[in-house]
DSSP file (Angstrom, degrees, kcal/mol; ACC not computed):
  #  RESIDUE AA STRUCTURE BP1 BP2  ACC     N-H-->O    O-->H-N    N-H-->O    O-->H-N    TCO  KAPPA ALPHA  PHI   PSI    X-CA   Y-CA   Z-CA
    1    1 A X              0   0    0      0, 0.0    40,-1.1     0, 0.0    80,-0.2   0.000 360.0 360.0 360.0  17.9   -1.8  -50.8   -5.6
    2    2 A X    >   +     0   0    0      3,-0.3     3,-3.1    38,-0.2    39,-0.1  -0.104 360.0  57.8  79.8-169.8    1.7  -49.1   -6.9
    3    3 A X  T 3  S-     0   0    0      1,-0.2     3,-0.1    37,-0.1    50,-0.0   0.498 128.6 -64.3  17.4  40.4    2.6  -48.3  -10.3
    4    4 A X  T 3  S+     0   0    0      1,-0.2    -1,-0.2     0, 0.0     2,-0.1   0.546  95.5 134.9 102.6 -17.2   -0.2  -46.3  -11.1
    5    5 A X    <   -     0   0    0     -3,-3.1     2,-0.5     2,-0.0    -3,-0.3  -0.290  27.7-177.4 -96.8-170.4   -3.0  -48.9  -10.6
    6    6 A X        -     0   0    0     -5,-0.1     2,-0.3    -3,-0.1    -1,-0.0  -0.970  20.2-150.9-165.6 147.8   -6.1  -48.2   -8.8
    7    7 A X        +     0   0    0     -2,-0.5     2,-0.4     2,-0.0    -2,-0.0  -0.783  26.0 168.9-133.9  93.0   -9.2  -50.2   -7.8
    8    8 A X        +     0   0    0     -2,-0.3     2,-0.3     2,-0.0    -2,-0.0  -0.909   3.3 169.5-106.2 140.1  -12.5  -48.0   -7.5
    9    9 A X        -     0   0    0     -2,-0.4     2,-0.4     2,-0.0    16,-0.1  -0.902  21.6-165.1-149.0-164.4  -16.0  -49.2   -7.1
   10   10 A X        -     0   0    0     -2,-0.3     2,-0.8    14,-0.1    14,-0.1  -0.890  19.3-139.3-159.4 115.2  -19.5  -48.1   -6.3
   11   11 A X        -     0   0    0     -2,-0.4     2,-0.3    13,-0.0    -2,-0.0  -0.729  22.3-174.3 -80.5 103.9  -22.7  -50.7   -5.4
   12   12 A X        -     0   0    0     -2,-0.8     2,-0.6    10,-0.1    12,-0.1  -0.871   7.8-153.9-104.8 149.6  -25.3  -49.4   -7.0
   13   13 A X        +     0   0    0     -2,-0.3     2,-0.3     2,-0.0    -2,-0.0  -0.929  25.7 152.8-156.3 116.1  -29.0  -51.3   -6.2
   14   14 A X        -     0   0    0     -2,-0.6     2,-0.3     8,-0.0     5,-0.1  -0.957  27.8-133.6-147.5 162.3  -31.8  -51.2   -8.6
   15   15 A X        -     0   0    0     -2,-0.3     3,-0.3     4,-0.0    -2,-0.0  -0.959  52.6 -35.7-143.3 156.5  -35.0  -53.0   -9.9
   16   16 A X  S >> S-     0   0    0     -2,-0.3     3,-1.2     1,-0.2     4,-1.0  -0.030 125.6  -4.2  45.3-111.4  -37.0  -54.3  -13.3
   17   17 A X  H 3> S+     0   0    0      1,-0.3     4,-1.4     2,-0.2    -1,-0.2   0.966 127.0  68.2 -86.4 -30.7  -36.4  -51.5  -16.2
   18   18 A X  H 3> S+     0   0    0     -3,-0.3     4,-1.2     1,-0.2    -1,-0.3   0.672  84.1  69.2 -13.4 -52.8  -34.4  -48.9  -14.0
   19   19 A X  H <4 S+     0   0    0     -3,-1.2     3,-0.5     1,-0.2    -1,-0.2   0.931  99.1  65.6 -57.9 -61.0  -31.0  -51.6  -13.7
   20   20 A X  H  < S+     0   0    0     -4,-1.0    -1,-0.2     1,-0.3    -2,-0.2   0.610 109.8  25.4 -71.1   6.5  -31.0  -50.5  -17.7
   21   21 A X  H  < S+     0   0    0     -4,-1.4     2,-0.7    -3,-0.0    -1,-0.3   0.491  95.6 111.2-119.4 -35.1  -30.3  -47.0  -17.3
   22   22 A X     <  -     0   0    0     -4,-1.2     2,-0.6    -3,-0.5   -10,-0.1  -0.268  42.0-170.8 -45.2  94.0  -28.5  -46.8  -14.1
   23   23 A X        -     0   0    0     -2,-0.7     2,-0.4    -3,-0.0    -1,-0.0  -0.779  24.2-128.9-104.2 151.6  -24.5  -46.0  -13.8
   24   24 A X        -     0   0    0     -2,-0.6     2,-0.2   -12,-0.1   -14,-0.1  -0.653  20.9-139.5 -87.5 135.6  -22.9  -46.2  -11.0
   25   25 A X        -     0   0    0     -2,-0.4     2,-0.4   -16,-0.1    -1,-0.0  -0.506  13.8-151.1-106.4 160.0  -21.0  -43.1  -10.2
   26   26 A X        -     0   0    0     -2,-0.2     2,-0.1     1,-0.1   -16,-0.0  -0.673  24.7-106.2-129.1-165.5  -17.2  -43.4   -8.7
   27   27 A X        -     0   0    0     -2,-0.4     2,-0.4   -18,-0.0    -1,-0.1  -0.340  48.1-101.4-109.3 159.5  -15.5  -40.8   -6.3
   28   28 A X        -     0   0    0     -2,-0.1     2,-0.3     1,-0.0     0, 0.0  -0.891  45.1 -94.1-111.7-174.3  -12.9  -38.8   -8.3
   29   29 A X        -     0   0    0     -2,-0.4     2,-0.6     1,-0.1   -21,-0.0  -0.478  35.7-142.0-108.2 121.2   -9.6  -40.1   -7.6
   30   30 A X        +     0   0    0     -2,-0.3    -1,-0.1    26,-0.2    -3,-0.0  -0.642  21.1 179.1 -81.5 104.8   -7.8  -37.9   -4.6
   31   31 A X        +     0   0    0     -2,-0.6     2,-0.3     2,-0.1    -1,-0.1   0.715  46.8 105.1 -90.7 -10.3   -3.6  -37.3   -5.5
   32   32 A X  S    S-     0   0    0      1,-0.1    25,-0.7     2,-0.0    -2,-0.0  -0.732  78.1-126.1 -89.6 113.6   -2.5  -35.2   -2.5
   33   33 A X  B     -A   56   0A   0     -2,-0.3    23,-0.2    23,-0.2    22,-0.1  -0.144   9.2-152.0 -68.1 159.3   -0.6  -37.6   -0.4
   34   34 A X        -     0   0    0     21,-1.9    -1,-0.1     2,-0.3    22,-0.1   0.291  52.0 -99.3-126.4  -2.3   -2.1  -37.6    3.4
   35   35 A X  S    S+     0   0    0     20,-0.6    83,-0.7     1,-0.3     2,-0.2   0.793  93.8 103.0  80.7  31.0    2.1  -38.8    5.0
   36   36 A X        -     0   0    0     19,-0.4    19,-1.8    81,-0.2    -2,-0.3  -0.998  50.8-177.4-139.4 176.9    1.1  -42.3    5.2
   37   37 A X        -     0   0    0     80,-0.5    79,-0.6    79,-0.3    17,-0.2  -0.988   8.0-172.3-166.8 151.9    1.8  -45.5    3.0
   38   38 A X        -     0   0    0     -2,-0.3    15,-1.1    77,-0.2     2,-0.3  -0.479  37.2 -60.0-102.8 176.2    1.4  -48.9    2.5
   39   39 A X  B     -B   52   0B   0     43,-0.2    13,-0.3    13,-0.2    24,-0.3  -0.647  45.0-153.6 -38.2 135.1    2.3  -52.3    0.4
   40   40 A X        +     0   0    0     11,-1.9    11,-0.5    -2,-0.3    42,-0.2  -0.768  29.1 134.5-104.5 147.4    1.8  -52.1   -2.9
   41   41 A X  E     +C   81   0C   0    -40,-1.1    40,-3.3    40,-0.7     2,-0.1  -0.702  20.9 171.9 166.4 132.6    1.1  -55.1   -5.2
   42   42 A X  E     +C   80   0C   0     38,-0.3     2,-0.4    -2,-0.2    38,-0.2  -0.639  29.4 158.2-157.9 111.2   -1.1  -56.5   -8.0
   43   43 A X  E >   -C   79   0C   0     36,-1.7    36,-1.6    -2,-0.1     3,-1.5  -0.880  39.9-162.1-144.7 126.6   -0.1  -59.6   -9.3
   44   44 A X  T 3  S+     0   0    0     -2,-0.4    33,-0.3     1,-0.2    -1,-0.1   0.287  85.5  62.7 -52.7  -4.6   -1.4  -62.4  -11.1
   45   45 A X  T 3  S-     0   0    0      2,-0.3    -1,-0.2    31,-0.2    33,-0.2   0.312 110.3-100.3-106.0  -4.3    1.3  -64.9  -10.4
   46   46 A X  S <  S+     0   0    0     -3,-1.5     2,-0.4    31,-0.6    32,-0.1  -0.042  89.7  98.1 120.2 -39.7    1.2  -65.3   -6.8
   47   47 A X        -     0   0    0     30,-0.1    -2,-0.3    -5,-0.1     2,-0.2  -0.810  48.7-158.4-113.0 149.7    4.3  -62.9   -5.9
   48   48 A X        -     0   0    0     -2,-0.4     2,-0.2    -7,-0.1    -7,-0.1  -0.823  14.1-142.4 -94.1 130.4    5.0  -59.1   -4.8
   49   49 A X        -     0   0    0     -2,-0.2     2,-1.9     1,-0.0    -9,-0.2  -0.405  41.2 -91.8 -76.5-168.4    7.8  -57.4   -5.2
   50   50 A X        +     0   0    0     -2,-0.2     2,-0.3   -11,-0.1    -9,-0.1  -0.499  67.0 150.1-104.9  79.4    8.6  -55.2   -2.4
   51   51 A X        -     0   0    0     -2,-1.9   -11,-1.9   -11,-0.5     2,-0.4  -0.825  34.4-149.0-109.6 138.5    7.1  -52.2   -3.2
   52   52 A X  B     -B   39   0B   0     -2,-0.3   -13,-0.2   -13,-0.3     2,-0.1  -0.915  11.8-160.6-121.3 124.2    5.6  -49.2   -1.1
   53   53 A X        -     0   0    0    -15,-1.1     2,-0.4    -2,-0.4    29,-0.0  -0.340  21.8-120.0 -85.3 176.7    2.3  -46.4   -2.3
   54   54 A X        -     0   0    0    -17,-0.2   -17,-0.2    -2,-0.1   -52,-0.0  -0.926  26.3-141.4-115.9  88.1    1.4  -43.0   -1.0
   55   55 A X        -     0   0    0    -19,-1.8   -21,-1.9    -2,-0.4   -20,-0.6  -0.028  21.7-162.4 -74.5 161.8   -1.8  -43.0    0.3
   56   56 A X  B >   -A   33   0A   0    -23,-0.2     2,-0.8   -22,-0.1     3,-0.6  -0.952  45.6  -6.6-148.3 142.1   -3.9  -40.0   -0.3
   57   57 A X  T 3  S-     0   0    0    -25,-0.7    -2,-0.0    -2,-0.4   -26,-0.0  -0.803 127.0  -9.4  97.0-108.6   -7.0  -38.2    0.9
   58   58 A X  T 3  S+     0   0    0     -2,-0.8     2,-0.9     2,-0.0    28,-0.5   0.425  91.3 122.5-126.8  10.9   -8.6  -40.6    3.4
   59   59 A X    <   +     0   0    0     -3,-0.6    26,-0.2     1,-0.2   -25,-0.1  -0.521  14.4 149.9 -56.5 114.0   -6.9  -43.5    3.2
   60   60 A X        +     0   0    0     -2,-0.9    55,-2.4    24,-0.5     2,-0.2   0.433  52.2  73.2-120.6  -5.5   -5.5  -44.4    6.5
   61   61 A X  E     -DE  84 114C   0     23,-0.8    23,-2.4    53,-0.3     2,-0.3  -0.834  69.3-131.2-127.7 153.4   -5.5  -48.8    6.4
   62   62 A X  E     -DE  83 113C   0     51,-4.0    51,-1.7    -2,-0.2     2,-0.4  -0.808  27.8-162.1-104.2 129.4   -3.3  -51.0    4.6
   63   63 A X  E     -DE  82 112C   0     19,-2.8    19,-1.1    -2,-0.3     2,-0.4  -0.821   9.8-178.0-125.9 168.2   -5.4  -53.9    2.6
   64   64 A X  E     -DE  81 111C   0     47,-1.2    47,-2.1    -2,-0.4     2,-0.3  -0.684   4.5-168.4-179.1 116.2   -4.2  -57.2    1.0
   65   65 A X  E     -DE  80 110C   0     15,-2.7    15,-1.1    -2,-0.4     2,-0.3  -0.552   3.7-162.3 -98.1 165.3   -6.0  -59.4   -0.7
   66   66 A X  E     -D   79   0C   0     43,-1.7    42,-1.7    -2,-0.3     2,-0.3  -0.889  15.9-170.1-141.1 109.8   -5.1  -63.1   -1.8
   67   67 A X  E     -DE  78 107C   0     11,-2.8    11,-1.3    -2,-0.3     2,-0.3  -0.745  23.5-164.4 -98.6 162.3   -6.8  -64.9   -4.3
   68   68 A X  E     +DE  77 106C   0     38,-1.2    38,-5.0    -2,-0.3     2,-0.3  -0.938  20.2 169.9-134.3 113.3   -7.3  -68.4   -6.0
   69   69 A X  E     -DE  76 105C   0      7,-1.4     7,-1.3    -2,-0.3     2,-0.6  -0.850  13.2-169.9-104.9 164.3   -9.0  -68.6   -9.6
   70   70 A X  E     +D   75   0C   0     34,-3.0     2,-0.3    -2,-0.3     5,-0.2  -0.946  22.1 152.7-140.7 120.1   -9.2  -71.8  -11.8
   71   71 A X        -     0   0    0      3,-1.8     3,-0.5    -2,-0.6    -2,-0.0  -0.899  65.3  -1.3-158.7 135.0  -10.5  -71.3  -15.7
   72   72 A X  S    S-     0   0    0     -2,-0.3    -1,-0.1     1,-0.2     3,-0.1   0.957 130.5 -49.6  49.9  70.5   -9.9  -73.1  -18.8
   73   73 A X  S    S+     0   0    0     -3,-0.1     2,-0.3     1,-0.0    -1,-0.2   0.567 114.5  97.1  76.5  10.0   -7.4  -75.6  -17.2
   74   74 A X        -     0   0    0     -3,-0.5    -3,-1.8     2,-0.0     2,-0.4  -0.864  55.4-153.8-162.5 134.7   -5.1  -73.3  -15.3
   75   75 A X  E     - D   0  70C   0     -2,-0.3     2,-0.4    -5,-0.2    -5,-0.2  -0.999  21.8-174.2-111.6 113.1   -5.2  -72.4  -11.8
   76   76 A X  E     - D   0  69C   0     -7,-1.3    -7,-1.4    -2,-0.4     2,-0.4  -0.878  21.2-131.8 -91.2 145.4   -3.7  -68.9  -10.5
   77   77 A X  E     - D   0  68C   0     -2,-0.4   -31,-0.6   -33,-0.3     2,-0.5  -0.816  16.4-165.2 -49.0 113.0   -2.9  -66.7   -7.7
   78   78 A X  E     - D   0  67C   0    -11,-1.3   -11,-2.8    -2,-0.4     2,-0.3  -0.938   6.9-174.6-127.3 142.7   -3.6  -63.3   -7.3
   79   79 A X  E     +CD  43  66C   0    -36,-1.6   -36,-1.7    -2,-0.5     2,-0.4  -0.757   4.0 177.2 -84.8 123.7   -2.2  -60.5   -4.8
   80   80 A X  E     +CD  42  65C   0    -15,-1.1   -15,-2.7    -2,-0.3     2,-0.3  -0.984  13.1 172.9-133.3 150.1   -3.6  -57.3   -4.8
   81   81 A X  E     +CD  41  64C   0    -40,-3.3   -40,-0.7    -2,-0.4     2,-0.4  -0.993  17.4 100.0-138.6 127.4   -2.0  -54.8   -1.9
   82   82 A X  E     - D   0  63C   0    -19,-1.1   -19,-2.8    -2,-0.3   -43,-0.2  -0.969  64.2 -47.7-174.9-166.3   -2.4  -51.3   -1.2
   83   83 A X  E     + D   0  62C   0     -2,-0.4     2,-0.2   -21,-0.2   -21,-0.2  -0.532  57.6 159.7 -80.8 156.0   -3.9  -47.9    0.9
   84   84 A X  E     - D   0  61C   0    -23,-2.4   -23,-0.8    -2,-0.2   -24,-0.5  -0.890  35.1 -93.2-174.4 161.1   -8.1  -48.1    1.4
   85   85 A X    >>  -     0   0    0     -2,-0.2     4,-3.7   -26,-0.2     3,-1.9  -0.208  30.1-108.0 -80.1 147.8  -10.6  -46.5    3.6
   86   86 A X  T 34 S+     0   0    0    -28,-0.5    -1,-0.1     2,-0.2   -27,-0.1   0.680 117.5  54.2 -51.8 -18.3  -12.0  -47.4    6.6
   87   87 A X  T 34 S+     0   0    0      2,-0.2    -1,-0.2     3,-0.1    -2,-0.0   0.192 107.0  53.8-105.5  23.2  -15.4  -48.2    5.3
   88   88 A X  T <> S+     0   0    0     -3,-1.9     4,-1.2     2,-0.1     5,-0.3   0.611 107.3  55.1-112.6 -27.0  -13.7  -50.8    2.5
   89   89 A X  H  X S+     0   0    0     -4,-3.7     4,-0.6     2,-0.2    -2,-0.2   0.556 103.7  53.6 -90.8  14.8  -12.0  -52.4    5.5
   90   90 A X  H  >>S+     0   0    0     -5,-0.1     4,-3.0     3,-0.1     5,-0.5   0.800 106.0  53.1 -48.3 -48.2  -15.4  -52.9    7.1
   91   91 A X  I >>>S+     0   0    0      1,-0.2     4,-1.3     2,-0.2     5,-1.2   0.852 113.2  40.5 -51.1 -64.0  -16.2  -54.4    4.2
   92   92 A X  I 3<5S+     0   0    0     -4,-1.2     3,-0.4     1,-0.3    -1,-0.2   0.903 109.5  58.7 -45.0 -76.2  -13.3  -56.7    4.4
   93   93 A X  I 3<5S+     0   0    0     -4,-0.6    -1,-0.3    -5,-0.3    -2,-0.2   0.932 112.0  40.2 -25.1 -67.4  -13.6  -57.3    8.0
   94   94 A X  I <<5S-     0   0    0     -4,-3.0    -2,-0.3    -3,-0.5    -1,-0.2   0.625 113.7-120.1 -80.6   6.0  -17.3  -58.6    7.7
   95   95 A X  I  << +     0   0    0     -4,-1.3     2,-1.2    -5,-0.5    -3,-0.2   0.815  62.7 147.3  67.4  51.3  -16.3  -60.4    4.6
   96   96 A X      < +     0   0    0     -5,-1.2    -1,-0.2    -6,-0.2     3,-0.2  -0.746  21.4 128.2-110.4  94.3  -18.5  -58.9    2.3
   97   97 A X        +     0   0    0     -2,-1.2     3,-0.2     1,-0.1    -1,-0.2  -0.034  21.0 123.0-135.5  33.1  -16.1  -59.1   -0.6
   98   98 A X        +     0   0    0      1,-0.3    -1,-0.1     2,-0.2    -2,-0.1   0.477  68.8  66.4 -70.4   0.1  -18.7  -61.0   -3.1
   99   99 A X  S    S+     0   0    0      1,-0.2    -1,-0.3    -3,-0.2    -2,-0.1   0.749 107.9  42.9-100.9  -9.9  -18.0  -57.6   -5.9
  100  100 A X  S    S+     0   0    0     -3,-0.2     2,-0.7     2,-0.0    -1,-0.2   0.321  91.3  99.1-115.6  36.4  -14.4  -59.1   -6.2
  101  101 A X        -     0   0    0    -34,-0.0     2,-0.2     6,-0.0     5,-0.1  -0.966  58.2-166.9 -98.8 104.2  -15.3  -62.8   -6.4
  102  102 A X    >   -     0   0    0     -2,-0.7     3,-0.6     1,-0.1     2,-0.1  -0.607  42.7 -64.6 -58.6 151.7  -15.2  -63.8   -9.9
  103  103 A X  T 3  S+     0   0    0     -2,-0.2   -33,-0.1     1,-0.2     3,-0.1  -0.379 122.5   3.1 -43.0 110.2  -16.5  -66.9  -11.3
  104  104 A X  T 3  S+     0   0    0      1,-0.3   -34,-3.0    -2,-0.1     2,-0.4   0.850 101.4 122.7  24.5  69.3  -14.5  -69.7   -9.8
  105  105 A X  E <   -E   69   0C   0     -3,-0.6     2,-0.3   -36,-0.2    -1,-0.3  -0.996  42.0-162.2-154.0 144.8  -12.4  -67.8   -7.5
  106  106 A X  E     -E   68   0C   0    -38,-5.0   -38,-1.2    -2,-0.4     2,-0.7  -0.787  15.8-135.7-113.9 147.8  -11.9  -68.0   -4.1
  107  107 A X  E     -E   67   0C   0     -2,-0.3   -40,-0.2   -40,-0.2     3,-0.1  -0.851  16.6-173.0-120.4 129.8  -10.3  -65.4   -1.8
  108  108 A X  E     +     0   0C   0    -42,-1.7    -1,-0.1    -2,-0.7     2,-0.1   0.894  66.6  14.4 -47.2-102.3   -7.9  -66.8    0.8
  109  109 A X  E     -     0   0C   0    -42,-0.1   -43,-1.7     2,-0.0     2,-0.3  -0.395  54.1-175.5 -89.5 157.0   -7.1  -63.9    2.9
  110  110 A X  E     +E   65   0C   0    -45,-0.2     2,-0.3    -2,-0.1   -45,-0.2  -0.809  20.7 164.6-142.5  82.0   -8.5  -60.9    3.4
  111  111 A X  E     -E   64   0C   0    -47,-2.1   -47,-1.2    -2,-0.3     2,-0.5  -0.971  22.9-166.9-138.6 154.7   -6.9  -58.2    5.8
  112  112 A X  E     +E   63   0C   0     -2,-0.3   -49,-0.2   -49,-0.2     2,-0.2  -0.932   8.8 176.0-113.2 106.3   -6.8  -54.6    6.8
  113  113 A X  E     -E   62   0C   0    -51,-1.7   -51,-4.0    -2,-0.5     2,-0.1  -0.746  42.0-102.8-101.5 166.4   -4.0  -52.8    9.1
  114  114 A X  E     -E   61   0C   0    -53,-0.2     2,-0.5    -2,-0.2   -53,-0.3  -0.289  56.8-105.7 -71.4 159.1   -4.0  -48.8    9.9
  115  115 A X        -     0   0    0    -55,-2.4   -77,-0.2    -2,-0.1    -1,-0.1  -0.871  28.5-104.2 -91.8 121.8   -1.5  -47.9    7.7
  116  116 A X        -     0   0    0    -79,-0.6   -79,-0.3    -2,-0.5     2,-0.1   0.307  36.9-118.2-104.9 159.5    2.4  -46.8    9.0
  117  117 A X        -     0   0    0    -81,-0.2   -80,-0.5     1,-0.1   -81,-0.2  -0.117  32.3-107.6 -80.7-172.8    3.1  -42.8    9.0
  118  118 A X  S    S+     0   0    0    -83,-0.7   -82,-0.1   -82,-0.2    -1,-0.1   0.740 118.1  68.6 -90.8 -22.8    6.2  -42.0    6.3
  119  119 A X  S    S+     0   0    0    -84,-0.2    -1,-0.1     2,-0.0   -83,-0.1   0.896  86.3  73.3 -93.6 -22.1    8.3  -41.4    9.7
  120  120 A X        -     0   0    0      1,-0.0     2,-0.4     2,-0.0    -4,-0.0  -0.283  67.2-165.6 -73.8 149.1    8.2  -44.8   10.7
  121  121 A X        -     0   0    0     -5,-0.0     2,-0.4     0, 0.0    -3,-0.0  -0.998  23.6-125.0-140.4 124.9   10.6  -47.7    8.8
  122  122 A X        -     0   0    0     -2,-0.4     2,-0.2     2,-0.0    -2,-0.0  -0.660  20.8-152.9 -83.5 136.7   10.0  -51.1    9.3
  123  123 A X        -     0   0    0     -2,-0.4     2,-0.3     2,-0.0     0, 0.0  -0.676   7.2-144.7-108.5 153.6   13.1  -53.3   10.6
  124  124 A X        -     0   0    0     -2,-0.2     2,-0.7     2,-0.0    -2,-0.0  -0.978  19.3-128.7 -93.4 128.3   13.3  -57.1    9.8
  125  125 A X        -     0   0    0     -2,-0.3     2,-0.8     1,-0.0     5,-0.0  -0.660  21.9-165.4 -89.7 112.5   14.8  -59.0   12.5
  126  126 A X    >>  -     0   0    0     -2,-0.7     3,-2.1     1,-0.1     4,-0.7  -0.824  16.6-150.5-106.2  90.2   17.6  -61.2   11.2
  127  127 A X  H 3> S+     0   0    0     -2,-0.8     4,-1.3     1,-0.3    -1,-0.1   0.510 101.0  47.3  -8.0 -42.8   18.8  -64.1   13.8
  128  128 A X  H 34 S+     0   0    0      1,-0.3     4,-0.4     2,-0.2    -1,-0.3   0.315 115.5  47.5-117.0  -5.9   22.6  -63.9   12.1
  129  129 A X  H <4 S+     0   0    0     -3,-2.1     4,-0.3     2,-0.1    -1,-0.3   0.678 113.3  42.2 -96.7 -24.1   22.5  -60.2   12.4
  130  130 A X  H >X S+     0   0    0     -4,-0.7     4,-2.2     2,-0.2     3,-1.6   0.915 110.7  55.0 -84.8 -33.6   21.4  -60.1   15.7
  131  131 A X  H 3X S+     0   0    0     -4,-1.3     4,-2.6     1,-0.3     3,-0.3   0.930 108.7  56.2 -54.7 -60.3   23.9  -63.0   16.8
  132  132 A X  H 34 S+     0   0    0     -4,-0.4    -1,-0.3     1,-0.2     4,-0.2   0.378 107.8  49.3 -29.0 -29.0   26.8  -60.4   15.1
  133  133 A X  H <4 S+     0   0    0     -3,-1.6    -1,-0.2    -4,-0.3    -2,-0.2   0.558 106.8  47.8 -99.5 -57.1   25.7  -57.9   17.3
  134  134 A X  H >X S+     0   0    0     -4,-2.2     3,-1.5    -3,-0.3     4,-1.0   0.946 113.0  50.5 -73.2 -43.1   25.7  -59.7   20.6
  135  135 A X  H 3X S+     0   0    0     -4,-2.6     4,-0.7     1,-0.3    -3,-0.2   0.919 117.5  42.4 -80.6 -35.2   29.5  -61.2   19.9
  136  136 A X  H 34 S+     0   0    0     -4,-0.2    -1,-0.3     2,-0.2    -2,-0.2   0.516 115.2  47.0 -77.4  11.6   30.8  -57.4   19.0
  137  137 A X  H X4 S+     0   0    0     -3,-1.5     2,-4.8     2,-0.1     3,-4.1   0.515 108.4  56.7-102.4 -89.5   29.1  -56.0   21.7
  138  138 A X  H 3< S+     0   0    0     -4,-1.0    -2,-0.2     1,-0.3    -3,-0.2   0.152  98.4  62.5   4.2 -29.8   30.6  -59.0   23.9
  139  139 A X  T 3< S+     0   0    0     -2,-4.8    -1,-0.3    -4,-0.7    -3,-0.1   0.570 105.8  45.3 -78.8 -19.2   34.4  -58.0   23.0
  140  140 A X    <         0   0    0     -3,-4.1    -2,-0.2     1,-0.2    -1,-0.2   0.590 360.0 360.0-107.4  10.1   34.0  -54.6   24.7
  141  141 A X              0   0    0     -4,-0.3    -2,-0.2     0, 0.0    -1,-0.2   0.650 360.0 360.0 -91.8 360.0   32.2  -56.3   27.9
C-alpha cells in the first residue's frame, strides 16, 4: 500500500478448546519486484496522494478498497490501495470481505484490476490540451 505498509492475513478455522492455542501462520513477505505496479494508498481521511508500489512475487492485480466507519461521534473515510493476488481478488470479487469489516463500518467499493507492466504509463486526457493540439496541428494544415 506504498510507504512501506503491508496488509497480510490468514483465516484460520477452529472449534471449542483448540481456537485457544491456534495461530494463524502468515506467508513471509516476498521483496523481489515481479516488473509490475500499482496505486498505492492507505489513508484514513478519505484522500490518496498519487503514489505508485512495486509489486512483488505473485502479485499481478491492482486492489482498492473504500471504507466508511462511524465511532464515538465521528464518521471517517478510509482508502486502502495497492498490488494483491489473484486469490484475494476472488475474495473481493465475491465480496467476502467480512475480515476487514470492523465494527460499524461499511465498505463502499471494492475492486480488483490486473495490474499495468512498469513499461506502460498512464496518460490523462485533458480537453484544453487536446484542444491546443488540434489548433497547432491546424496552422500547418
Amino acid at each position: 500500500m506504498g510507504n512501506g505498509k503491508i496488509l497480510q492475513g490468514n483465516l484460520v478455522c477452529c472449534t471449542g478448546d483448540a481456537c485457544k492455542t491456534t495461530i494463524p501462520s502468515l506467508p513471509s513477505i516476498e521483496t523481489n519486484a515481479n516488473g509490475k505496479h500499482c496505486p498505492a494508498c492507505f489513508s484514513e481521511t478519505g484522500t490518496c496522494k498519487e503514489e505508485f508500489t512495486n509489486c512483488t512475487g505473485d502479485e499481478n492485480y491492482c486492489f482498492h478498497l473504500f471504507m466508511r466507519s462511524y465511532g464515538d461521534g465521528v464518521l471517517w473515510d478510509t482508502i486502502m490501495e495497492g498490488c494483491t493476488t489473484k486469490s484475494t481478488c476472488r475474495y473481493i470479487s465475491d465480496g467476502d470481505l467480512f475480515i476487514l469489516q470492523r465494527r460499524n463500518t461499511v465498505i463502499i467499493t471494492a475492486s480488483c484490476l490486473v495490474a499495468a507492466s512498469k513499461r506502460l504509463y498512464s496518460c490523462q486526457f485533458h480537453p484544453l490540451y487536446f484542444a491546443g493540439f488540434l489548433f497547432f496541428l491546424g496552422t500547418f494544415l
